[in-house]
FIRO-953045 format. One record per atom (N, C-alpha, C): residue in three letters; x, y, z; residue number from 1. Coordinates in nm, 4 decimals. Example, Ala and Ser with C-alpha at 12.3 -4.5 7.8 and 13.67 -1.06 7.14 Angstrom:
2
@res:Ala&u:1.3190&v:-0.5690&w:0.7800&n:1
@res:Ala&u:1.2300&v:-0.4500&w:0.7800&n:1
@res:Ala&u:1.3200&v:-0.3300&w:0.7800&n:1
@res:Ser&u:1.2850&v:-0.2250&w:0.7080&n:2
@res:Ser&u:1.3670&v:-0.1060&w:0.7140&n:2
@res:Ser&u:1.2900&v:0.0030&w:0.7870&n:2
END
This chain:
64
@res:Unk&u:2.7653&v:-3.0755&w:1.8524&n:1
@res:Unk&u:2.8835&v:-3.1435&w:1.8063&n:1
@res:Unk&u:3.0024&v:-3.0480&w:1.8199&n:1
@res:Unk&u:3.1005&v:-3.1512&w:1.8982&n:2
@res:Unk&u:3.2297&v:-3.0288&w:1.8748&n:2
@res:Unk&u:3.3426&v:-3.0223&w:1.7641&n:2
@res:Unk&u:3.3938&v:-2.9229&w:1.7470&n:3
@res:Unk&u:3.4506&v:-2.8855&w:1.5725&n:3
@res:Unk&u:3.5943&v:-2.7849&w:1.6252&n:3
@res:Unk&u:3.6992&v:-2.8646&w:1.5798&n:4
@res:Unk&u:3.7991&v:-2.7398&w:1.5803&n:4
@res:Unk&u:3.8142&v:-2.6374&w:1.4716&n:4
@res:Unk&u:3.8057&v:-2.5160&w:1.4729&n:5
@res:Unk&u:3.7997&v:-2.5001&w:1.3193&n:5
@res:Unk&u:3.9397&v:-2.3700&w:1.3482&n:5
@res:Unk&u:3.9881&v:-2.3180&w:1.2098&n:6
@res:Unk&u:4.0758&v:-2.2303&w:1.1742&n:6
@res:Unk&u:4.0410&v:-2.1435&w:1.1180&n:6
@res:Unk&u:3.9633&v:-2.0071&w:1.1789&n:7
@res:Unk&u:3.9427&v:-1.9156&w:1.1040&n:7
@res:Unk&u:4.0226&v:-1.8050&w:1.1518&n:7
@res:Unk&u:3.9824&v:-1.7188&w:1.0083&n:8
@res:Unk&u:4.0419&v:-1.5847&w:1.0627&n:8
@res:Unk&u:3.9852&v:-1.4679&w:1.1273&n:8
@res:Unk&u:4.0422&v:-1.4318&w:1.2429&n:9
@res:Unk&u:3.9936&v:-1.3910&w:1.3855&n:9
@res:Unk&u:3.9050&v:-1.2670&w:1.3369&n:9
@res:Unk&u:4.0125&v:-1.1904&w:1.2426&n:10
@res:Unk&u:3.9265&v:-1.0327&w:1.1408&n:10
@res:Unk&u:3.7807&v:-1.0761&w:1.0442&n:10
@res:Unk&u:3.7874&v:-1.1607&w:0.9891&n:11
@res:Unk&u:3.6850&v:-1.2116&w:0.9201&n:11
@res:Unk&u:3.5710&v:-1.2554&w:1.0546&n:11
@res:Unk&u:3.5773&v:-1.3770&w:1.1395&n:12
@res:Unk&u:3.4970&v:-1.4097&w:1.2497&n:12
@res:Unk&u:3.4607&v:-1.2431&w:1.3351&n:12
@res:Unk&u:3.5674&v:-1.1521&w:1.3684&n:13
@res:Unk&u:3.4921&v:-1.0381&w:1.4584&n:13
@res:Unk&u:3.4290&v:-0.9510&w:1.3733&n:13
@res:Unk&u:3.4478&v:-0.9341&w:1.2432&n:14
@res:Unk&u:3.3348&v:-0.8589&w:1.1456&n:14
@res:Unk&u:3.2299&v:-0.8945&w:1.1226&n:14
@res:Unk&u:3.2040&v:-1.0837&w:1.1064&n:15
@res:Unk&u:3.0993&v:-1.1142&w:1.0846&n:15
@res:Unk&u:2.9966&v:-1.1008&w:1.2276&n:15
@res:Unk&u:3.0426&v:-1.1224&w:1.3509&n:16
@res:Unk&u:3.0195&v:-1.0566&w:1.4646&n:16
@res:Unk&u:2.9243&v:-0.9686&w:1.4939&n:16
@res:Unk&u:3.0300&v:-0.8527&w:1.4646&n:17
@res:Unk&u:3.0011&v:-0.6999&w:1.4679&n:17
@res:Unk&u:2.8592&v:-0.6893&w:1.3772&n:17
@res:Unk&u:2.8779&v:-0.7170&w:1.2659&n:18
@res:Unk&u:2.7684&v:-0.7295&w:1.1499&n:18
@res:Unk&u:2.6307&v:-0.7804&w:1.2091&n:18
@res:Unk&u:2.6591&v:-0.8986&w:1.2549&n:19
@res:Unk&u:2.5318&v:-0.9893&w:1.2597&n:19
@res:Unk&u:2.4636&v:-0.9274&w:1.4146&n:19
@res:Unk&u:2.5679&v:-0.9152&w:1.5019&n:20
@res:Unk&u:2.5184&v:-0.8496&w:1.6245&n:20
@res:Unk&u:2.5088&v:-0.9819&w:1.7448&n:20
@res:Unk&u:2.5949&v:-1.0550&w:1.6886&n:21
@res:Unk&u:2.5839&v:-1.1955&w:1.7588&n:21
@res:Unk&u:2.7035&v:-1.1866&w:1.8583&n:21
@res:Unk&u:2.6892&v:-1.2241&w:1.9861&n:22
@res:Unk&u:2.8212&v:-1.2343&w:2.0969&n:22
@res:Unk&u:2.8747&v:-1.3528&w:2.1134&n:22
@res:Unk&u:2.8761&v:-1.4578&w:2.0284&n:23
@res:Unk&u:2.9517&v:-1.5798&w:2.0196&n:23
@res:Unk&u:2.9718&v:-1.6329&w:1.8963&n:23
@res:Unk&u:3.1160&v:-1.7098&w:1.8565&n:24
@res:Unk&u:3.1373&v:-1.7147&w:1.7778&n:24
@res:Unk&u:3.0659&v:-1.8341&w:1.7118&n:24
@res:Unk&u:2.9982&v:-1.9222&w:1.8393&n:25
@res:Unk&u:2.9178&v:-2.0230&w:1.7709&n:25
@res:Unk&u:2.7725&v:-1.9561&w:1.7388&n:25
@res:Unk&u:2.7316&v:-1.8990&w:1.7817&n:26
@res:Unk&u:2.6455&v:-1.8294&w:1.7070&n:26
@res:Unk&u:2.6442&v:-1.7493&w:1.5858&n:26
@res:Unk&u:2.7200&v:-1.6725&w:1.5820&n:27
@res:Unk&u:2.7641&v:-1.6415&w:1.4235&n:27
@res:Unk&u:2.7979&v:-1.7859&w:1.3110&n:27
@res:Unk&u:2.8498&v:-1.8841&w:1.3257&n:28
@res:Unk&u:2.8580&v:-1.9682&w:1.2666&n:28
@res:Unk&u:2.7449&v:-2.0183&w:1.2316&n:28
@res:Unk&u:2.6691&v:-2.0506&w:1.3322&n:29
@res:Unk&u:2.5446&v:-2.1146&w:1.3100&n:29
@res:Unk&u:2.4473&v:-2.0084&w:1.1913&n:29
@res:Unk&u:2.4876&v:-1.8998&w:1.2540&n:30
@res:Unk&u:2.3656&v:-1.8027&w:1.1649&n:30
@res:Unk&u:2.4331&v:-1.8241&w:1.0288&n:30
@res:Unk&u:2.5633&v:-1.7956&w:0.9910&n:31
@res:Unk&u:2.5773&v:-1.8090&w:0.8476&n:31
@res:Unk&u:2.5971&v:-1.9259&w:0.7993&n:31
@res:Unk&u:2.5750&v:-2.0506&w:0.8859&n:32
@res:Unk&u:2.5198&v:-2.2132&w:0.8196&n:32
@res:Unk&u:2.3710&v:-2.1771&w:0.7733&n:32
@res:Unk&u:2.3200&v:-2.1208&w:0.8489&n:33
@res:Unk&u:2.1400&v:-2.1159&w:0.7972&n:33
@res:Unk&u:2.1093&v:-2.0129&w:0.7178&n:33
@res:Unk&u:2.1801&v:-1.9092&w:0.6867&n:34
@res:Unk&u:2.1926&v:-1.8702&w:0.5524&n:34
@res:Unk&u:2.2725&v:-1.8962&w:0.4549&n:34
@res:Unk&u:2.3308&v:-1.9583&w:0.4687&n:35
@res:Unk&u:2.3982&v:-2.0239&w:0.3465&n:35
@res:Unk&u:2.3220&v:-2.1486&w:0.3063&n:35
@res:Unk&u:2.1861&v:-2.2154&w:0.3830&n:36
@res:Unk&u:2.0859&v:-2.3099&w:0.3403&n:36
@res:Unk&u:1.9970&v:-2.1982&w:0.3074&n:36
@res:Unk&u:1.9335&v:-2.1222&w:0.3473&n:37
@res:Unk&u:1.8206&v:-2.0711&w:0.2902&n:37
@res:Unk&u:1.8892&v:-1.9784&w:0.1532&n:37
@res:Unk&u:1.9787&v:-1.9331&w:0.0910&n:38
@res:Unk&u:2.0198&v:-1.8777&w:-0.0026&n:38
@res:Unk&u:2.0182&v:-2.0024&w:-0.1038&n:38
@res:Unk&u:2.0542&v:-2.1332&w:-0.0610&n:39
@res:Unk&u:2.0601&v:-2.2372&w:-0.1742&n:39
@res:Unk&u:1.9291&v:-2.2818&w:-0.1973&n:39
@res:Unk&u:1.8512&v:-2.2548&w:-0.1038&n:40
@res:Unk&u:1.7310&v:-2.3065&w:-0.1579&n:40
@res:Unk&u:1.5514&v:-2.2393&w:-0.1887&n:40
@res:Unk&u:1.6738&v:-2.1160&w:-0.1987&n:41
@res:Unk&u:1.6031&v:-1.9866&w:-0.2779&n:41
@res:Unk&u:1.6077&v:-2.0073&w:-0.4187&n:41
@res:Unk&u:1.8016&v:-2.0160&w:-0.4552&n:42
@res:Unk&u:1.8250&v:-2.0771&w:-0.5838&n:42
@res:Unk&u:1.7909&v:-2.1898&w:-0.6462&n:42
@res:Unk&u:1.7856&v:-2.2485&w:-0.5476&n:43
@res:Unk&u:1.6781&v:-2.3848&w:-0.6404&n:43
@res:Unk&u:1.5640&v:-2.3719&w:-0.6678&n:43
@res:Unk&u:1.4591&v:-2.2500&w:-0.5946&n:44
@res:Unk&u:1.3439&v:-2.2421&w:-0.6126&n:44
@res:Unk&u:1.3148&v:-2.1557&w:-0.7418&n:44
@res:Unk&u:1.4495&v:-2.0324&w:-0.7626&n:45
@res:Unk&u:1.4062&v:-1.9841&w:-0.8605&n:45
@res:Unk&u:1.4341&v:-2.0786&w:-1.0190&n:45
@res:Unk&u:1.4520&v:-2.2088&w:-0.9913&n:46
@res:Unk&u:1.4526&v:-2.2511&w:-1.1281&n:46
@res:Unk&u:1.3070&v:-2.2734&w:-1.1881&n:46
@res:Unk&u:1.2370&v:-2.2541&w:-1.1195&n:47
@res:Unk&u:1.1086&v:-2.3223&w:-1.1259&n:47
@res:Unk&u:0.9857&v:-2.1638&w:-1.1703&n:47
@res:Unk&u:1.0879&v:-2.0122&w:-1.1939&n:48
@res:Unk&u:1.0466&v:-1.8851&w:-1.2355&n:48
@res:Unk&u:1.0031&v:-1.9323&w:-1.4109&n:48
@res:Unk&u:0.8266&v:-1.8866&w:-1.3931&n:49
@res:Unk&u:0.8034&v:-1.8802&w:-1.5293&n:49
@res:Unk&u:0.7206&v:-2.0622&w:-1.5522&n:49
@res:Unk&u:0.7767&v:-2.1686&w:-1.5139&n:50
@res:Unk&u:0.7142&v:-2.2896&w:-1.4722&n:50
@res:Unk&u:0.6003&v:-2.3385&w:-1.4577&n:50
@res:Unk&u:0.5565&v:-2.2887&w:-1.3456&n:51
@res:Unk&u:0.4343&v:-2.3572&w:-1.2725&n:51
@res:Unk&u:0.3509&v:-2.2652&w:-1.2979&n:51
@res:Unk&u:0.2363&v:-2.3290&w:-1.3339&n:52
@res:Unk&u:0.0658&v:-2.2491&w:-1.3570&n:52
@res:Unk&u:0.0299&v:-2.1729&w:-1.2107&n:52
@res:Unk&u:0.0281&v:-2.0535&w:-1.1686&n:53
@res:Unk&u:-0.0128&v:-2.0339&w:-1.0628&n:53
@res:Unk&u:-0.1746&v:-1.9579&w:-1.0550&n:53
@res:Unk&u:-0.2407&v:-1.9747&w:-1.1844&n:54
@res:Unk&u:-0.3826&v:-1.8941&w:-1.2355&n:54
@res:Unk&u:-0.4389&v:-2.0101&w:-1.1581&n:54
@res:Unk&u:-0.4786&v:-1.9406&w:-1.0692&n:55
@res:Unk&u:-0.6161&v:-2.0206&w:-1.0245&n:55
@res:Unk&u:-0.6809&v:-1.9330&w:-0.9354&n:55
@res:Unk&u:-0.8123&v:-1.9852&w:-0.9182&n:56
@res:Unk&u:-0.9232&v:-1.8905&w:-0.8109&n:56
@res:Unk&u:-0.9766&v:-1.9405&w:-0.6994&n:56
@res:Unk&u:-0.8992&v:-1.8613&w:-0.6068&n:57
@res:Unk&u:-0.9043&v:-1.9647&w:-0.4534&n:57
@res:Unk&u:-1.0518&v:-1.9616&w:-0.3972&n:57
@res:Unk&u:-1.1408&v:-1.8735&w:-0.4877&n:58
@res:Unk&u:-1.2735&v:-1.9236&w:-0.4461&n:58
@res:Unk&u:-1.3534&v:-2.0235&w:-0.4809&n:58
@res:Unk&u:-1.2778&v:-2.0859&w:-0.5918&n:59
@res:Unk&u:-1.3574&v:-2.1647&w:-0.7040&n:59
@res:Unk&u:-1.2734&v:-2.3625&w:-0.5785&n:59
@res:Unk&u:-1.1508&v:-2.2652&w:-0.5379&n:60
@res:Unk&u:-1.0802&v:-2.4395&w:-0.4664&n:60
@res:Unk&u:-1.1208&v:-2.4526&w:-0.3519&n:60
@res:Unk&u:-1.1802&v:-2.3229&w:-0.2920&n:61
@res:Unk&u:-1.2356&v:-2.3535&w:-0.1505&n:61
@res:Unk&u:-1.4127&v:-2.3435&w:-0.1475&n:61
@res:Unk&u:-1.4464&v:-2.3637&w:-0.2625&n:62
@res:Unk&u:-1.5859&v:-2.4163&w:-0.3210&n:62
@res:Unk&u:-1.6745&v:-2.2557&w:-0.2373&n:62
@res:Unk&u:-1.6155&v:-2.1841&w:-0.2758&n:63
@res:Unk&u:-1.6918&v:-2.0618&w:-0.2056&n:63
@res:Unk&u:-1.7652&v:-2.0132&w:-0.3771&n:63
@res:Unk&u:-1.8835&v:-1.9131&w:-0.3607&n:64
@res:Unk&u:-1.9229&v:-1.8776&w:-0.4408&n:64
@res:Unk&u:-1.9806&v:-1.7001&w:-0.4258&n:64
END
């Protein structure tokens, strides 16, 4: 999809430099997919302390 966008050129060539990426659609893209996997880190840690995770994977995979 094409997108005009307005950024700033110092911010876009740092994130660049940083990421090690040679296009600016590639840098974009990379910090769209971390900016999803950071949100849904945070959603996962609501669930710290929650869920029963005691169990014995020999007893669920009927091993003895």
């Amino acid at each position: 999809m094409r997108t005009t966008l307005d950024l700033p050129e110092n911010l876009l060539d740092e994130a660049m430099e940083i990421t090690h990426t040679d296009t600016k659609t590639g840098v974009i893209v990379l910090a769209l997919k971390e900016l999803i996997r950071k949100s849904k880190i945070h959603d996962l840690k609501k669930y710290k302390g929650k869920i029963d995770l005691d169990m014995n994977l020999d007893e669920i995979r009927d091993r003895k």
